[in-house]
C-alpha positions as CSV (number, residue, x, y, z in Angstrom):
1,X,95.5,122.4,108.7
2,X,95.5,122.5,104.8
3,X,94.1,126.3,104.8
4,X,98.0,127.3,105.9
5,X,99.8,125.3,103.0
6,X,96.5,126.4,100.5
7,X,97.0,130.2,102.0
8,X,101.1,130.0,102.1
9,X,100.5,128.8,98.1
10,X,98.0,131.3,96.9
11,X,99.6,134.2,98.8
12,X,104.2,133.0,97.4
13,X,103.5,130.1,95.5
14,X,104.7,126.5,95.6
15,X,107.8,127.0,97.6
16,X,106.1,129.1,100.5
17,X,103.1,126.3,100.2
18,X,105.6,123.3,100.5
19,X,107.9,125.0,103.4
20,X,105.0,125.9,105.4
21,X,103.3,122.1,105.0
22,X,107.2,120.7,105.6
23,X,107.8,122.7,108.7
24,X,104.0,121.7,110.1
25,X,104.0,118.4,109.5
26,X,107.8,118.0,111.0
27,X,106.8,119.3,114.2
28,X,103.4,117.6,114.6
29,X,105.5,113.9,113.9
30,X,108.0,115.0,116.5
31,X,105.5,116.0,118.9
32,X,103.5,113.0,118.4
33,X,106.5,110.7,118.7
34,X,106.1,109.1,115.0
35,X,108.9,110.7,113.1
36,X,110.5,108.3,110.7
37,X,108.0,105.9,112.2
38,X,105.0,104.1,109.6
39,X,102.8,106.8,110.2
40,X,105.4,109.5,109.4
41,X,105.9,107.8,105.7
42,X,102.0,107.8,105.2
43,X,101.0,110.9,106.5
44,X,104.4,112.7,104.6
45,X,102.9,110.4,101.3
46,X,99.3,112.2,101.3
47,X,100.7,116.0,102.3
48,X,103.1,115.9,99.3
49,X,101.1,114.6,97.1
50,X,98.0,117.5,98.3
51,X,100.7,119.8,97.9
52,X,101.7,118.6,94.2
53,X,98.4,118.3,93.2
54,X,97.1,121.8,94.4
55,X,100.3,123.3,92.8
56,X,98.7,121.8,89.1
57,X,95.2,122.8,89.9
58,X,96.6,126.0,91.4
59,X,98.1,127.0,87.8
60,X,94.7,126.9,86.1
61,X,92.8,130.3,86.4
62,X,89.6,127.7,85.9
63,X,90.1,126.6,89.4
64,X,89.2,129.0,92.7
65,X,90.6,127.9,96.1
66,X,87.9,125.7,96.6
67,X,88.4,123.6,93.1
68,X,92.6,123.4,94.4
69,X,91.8,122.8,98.0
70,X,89.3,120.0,96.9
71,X,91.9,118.5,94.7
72,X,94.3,118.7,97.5
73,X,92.2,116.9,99.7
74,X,91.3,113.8,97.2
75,X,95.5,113.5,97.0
76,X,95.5,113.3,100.4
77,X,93.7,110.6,100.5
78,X,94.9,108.7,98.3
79,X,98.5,109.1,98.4
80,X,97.8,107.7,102.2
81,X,96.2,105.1,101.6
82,X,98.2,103.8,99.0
83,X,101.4,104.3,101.4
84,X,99.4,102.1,104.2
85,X,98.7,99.5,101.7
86,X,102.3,99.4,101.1
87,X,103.7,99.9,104.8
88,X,101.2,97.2,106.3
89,X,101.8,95.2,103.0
90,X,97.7,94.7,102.4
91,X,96.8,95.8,99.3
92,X,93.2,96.0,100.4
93,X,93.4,98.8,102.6
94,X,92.9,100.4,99.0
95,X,89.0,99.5,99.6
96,X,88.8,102.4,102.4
97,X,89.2,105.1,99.5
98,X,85.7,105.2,98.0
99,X,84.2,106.0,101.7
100,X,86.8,108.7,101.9
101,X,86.1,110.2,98.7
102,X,82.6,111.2,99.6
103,X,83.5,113.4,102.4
104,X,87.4,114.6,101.2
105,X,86.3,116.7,98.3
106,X,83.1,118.4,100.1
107,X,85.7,119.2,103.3
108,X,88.4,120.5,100.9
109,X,85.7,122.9,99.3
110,X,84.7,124.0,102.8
111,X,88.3,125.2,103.4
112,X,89.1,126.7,99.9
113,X,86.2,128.6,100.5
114,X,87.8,129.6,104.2
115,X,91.0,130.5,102.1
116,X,89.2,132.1,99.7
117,X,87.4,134.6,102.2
118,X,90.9,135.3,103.7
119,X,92.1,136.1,100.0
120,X,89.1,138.2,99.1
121,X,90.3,140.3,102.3
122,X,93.5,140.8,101.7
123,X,92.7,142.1,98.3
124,X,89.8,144.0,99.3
125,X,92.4,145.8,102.0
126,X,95.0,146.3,99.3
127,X,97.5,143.9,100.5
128,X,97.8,142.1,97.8
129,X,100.7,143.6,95.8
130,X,100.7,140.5,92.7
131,X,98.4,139.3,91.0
132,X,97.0,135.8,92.4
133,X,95.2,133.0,89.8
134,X,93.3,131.7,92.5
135,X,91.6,135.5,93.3
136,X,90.2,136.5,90.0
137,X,93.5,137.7,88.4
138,X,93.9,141.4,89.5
139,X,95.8,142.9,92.1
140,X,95.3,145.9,94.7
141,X,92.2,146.5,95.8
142,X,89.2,146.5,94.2
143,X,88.6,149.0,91.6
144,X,84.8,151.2,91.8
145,X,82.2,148.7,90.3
146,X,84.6,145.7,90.6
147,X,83.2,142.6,90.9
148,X,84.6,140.3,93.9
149,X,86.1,137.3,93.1
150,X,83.8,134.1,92.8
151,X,84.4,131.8,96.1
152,X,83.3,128.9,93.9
153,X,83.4,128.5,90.7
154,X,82.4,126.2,88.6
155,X,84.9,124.0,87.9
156,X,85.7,123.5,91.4
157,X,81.6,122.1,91.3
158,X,82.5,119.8,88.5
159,X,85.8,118.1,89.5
160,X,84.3,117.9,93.5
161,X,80.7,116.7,92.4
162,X,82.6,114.4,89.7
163,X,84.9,112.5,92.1
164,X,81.8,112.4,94.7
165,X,79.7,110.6,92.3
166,X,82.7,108.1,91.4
167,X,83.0,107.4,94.9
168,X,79.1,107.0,94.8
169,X,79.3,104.3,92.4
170,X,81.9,102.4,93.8
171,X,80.4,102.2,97.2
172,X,76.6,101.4,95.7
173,X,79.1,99.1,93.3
174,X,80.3,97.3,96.9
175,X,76.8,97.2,98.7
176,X,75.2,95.7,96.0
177,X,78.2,93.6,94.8
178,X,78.2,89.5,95.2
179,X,79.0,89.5,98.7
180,X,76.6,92.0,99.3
181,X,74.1,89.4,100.8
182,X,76.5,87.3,102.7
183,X,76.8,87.3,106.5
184,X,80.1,88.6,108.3
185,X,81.2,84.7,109.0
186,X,84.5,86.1,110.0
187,X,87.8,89.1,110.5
188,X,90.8,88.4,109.3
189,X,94.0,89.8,111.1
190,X,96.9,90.3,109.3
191,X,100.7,92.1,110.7
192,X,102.8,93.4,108.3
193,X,100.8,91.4,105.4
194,X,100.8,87.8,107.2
195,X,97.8,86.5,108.5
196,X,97.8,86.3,112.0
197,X,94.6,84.7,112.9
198,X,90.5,84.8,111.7
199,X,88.2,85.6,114.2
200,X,84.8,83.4,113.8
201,X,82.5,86.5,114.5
202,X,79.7,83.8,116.1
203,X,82.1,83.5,118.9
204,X,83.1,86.7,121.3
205,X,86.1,86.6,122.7
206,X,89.3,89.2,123.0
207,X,92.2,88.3,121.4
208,X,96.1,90.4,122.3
209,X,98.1,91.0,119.5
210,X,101.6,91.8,119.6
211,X,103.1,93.2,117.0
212,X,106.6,94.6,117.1
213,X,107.3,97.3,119.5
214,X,103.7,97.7,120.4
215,X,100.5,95.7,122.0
216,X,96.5,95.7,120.7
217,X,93.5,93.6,122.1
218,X,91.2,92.9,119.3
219,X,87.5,92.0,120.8
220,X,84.4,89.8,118.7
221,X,80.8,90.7,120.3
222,X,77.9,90.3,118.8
223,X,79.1,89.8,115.4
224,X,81.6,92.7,115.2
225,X,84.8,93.3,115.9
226,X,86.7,96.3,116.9
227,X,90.6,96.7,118.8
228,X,89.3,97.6,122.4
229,X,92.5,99.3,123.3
230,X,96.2,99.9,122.1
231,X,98.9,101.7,123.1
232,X,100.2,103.2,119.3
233,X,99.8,107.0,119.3
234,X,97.3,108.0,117.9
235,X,94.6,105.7,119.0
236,X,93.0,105.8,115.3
237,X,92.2,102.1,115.8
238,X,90.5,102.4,118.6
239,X,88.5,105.2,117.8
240,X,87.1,103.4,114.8
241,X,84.9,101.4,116.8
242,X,83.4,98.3,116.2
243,X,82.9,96.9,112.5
244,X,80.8,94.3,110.8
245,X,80.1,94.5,107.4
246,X,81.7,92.5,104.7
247,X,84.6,94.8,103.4
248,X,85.1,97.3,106.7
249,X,88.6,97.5,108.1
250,X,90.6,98.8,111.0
251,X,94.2,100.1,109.9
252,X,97.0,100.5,112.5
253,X,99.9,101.9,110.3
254,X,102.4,102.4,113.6
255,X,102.1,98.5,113.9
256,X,101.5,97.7,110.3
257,X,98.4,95.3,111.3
258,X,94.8,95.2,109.8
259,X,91.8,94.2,110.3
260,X,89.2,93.4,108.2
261,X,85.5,91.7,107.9
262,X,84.6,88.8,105.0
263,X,81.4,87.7,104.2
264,X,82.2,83.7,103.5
265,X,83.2,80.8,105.9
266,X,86.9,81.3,104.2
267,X,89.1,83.0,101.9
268,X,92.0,85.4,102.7
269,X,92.5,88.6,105.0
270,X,90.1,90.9,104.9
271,X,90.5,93.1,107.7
272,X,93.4,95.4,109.1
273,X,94.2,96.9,113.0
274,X,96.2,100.4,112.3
């Protein structure tokens, strides 16, 4: 869906980018039920701050589509998960961002280069009637012995292979970290940042949560957990699956409630239901 707001950017700049992200992501909230809900707040959180962040990188000729669409993407994430952590009050839903650092930058290069296929094109076909940063500067079509624009270049390799190696540390940095070692003793559950329960994961069971406005079963087998059905929306929690290492979460932002694995016999939360 970021290849229309990447396109709409490249093609009229940040105002065409931002009205064609603000009229997509309207109707997909309404449709979905969720406007003005939780999830509208963090899903409106990461598209402005992709679309900010690909307006900077945009303004660099360094940059291609891939480079600004990979940027765009690590935004996303983050300006997503840092509105959960602050809708569902857990700070530690903040721990999800390395995992999704790996994939983000290599799926927003995927579609830059998608973008930049349509751009090269456009150009090639003359449609193009100003010059666009993000297609090698020159406008029209190609001239006779023209080269065509790079689809990646390298700066888009550094800044996507840069934030895939931090997020390679910091996972490696969480395997091998002092609870590392330690068995999944328990979840915690927490609703809108108060602990609701811990789940001894020795002991199966299914447990009903009811947050406000909505209902979730939480289920312990064979030492993981996992919320075997709700009735949000989107169903995000439940398609998570089940969990069981120390440090994996479920987040249900339309019920503010999280679940999340520990590796000792006590402590605080460390698990969120979204």
């Amino acid at each position: 869906a970021n290849a229309t707001t990447l396109a709409a950017l490249a093609l009229d700049g940040p105002g065409a980018g931002f009205a064609v992200w603000v009229s997509r992501f309207v109707l997909t909230q309404i449709f979905a039920g969720t406007f003005f809900g939780p999830a509208f707040f963090v899903g409106g959180a990461g598209g402005l701050l992709a679309w900010a962040s690909m307006v900077l990188f945009s303004r660099s000729r360094r940059f291609g589509p891939a480079g600004v669409s990979a940027a765009g993407a690590v935004a996303h994430h983050v300006g997503q998960l840092a509105a959960a952590a602050a809708v569902t009050a857990t700070p530690g839903v903040l721990l999800l961002l390395p995992p999704l650092l790996l994939l983000g930058p290599l799926v927003g290069v995927l579609t830059g280069i998608l973008v930049g296929l349509l751009l090269r094109r456009l150009r090639t076909a003359g449609a193009l009637e100003a010059p666009l940063p993000m297609v090698a500067g020159a406008s029209g079509s190609l001239a006779a012995g023209e080269r065509r624009p790079l689809l990646l270049r390298p700066a888009d390799l550094v800044f996507s292979g840069g934030v895939v190696a931090l997020a390679l540390l910091l996972v490696v940095g969480r395997t091998w970290g002092p609870d590392a070692g330690r068995a999944p003793a328990q979840a915690v559950v927490t609703v809108a940042g108060n602990t609701w329960r811990t789940l001894d994961l020795t002991q199966d069971g299914v447990y009903p949560v009811e947050p406000t406005g909505g209902h979730l079963v939480v289920e312990v087998a064979g030492g993981a957990v996992r919320v075997r059905e709700a009735d949000c929306p989107d169903q995000v929690c439940v398609l998570t699956g089940w969990i069981s290492l120390p440090g994996d979460m479920i987040v249900c932002v339309p019920y503010r409630v999280v679940v999340q694995v520990t590796g000792t016999s006590g402590g605080g939360p460390d698990a969120i239901l979204r």
